[in-house]
C-alpha positions as CSV (number, residue, x, y, z in Angstrom):
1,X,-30.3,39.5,10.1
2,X,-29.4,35.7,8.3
3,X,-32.5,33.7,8.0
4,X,-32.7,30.6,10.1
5,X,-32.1,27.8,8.9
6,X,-34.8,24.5,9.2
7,X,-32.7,21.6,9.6
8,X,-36.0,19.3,9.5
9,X,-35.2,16.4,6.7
10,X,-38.4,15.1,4.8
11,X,-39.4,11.9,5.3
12,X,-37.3,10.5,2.2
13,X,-33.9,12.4,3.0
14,X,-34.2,10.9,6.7
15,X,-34.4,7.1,5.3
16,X,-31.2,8.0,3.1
17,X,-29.5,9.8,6.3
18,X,-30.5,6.6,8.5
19,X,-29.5,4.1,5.6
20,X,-26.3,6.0,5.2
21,X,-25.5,6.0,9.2
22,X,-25.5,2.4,9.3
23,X,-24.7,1.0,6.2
24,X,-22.2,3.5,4.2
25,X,-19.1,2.2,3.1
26,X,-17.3,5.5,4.0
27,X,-16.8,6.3,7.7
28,X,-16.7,9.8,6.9
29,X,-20.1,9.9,5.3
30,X,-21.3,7.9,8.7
31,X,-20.3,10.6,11.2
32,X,-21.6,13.6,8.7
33,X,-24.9,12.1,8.3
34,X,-25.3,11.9,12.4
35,X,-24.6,14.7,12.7
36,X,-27.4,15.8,10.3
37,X,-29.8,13.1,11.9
38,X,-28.9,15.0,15.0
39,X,-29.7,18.8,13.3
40,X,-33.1,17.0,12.4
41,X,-33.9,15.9,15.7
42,X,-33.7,19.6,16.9
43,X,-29.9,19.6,18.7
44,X,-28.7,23.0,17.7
45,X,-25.3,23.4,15.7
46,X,-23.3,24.5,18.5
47,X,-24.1,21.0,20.5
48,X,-23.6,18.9,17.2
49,X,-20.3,20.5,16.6
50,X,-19.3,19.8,20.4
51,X,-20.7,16.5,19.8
52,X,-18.9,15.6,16.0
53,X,-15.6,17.5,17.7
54,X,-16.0,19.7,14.5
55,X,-16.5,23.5,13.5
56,X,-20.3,25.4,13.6
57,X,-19.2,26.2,9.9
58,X,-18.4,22.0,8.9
59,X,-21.9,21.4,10.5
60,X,-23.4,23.8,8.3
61,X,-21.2,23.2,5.9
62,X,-22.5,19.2,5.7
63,X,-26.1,20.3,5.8
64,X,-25.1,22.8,1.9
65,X,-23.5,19.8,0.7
66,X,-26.2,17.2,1.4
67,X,-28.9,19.4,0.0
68,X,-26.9,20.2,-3.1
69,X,-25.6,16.4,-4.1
70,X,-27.3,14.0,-1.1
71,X,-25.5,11.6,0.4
72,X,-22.6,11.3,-1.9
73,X,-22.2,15.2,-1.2
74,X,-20.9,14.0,2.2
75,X,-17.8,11.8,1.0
76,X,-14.9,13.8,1.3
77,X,-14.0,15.8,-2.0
78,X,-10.9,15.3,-3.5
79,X,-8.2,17.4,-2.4
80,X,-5.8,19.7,-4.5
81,X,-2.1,19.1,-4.3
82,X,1.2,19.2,-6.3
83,X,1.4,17.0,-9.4
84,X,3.4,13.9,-8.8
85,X,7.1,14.5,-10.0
86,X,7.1,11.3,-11.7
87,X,5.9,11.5,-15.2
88,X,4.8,8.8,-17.7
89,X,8.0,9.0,-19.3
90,X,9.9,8.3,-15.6
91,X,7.9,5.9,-15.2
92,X,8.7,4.0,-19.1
93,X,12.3,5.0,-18.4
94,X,11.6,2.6,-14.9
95,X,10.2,-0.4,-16.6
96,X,13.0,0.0,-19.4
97,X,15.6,-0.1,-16.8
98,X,13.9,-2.8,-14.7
99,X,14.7,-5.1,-17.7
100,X,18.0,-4.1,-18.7
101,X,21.1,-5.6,-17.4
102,X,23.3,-2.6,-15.1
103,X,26.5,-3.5,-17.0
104,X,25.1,-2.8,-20.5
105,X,25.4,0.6,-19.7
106,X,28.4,0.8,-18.8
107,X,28.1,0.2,-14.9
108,X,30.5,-2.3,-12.6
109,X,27.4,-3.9,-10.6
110,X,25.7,-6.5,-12.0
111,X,22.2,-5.8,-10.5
112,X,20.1,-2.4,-9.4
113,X,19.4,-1.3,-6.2
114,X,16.3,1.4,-5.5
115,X,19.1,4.2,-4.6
116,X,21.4,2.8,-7.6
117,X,18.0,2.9,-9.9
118,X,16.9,6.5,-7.8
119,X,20.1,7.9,-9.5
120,X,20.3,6.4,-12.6
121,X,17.1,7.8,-13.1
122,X,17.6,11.2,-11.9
123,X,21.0,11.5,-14.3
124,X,18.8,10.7,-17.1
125,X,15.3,12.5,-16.6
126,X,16.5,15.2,-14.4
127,X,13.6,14.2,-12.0
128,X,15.3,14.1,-8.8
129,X,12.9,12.0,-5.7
130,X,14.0,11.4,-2.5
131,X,14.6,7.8,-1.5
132,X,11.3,7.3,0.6
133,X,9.7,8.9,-2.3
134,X,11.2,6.7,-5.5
135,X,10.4,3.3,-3.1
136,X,7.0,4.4,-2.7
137,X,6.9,4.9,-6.1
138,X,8.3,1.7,-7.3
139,X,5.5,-0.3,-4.0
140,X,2.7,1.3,-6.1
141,X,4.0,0.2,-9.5
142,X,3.9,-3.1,-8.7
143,X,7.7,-3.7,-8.0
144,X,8.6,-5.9,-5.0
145,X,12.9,-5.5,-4.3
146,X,14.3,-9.3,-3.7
147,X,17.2,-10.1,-3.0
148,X,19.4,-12.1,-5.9
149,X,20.1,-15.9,-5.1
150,X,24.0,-16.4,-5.7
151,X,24.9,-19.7,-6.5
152,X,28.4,-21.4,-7.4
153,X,27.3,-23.3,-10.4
154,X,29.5,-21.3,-12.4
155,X,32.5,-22.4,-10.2
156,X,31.5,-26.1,-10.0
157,X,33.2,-28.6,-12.2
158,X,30.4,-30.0,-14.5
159,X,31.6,-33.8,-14.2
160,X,32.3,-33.4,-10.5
161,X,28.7,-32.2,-10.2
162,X,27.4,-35.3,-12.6
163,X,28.7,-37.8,-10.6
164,X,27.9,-36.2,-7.1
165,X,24.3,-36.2,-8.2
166,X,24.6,-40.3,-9.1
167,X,26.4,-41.2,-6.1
168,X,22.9,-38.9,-4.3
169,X,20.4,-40.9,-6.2
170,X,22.4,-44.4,-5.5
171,X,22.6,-43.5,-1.6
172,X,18.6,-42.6,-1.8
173,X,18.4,-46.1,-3.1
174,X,19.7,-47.8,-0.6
175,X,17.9,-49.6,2.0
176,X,17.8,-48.0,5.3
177,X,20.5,-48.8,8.1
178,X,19.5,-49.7,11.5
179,X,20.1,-47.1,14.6
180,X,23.0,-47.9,17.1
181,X,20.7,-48.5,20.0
182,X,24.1,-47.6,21.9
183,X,25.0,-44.6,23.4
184,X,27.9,-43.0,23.6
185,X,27.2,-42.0,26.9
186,X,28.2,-44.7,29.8
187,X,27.3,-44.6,33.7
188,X,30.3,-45.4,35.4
189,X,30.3,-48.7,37.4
């Protein structure tokens, strides 16, 4: 038959449990060390893990992890998972082609797009993200998408432009003209 276990915290553990219920930085260590305040004060498991919504095994569980590495054993651990897709080299190949001009190699659009850069990408690398994926991506790079400003310099005539700009600064000069107190609206008589 299992030994029972004596959820009674010394003197020093409870001040760290108490400290770490009101002044943790990590909700998750909050509710895991009430729940160990609440072992101490005599609740059994089964009535914590009601309380906390949790397992009987995560309220024992808590209690191994706080005797093994204190309050920091109570922060949730990191957790396993499939290595980003995205290597270093994706990533240099991003930046690169964040720089470079679309038409340089050999493309008709004059600016990239995240699905135009997506594909680009995934032609070169082989690396193949899905759109939610590759703007995520780009968000925690650093990379904010603007749109371009189009302007019609390029279509303006230079002297036009000159003179327009003069005839601007002249009418800025000039002193103010007075209102028409008048309105164009009339009662009839």
């Amino acid at each position: 038959m299992p030994r029972a276990i004596d959820f009674t915290l010394s003197k020093k553990d409870l001040d760290e449990v108490v400290q770490a219920i009101n002044h943790h930085q990590r909700p998750e260590v909050r509710q895991r060390a009430l729940g160990l305040r609440l072992l101490h004060e005599n609740h059994k498991p089964a009535e914590v893990a009601g309380l906390m919504s949790v397992s009987m095994p995560t309220i024992y569980s808590w209690y191994h992890r706080f005797q093994a590495d204190g309050i920091e054993g109570l922060a949730n651990r990191p957790k396993s998972g499939r290595k980003p897709k995205a290597t270093v080299n994706y990533l240099a190949l991003l930046e690169e082609l964040l720089e470079r001009d679309p038409q340089e190699l050999g493309y008709v659009f004059t600016f990239w797009t995240a699905d135009r850069l997506r594909l680009h990408i995934e032609k070169e690398t082989g690396i193949s993200l899905s759109t939610n994926r590759f703007r995520a991506l780009l968000k925690a790079n650093g990379y904010v998408y603007r749109r371009p400003k189009h302007d019609l310099k390029s279509l303006q005539d230079p002297e036009a432009r000159k003179q327009a700009e003069i005839w601007l600064t002249e009418l800025k000069k000039a002193p103010k003209q007075e209102r028409s107190i008048y309105s164009l609206w009339t009662k009839p008589d």
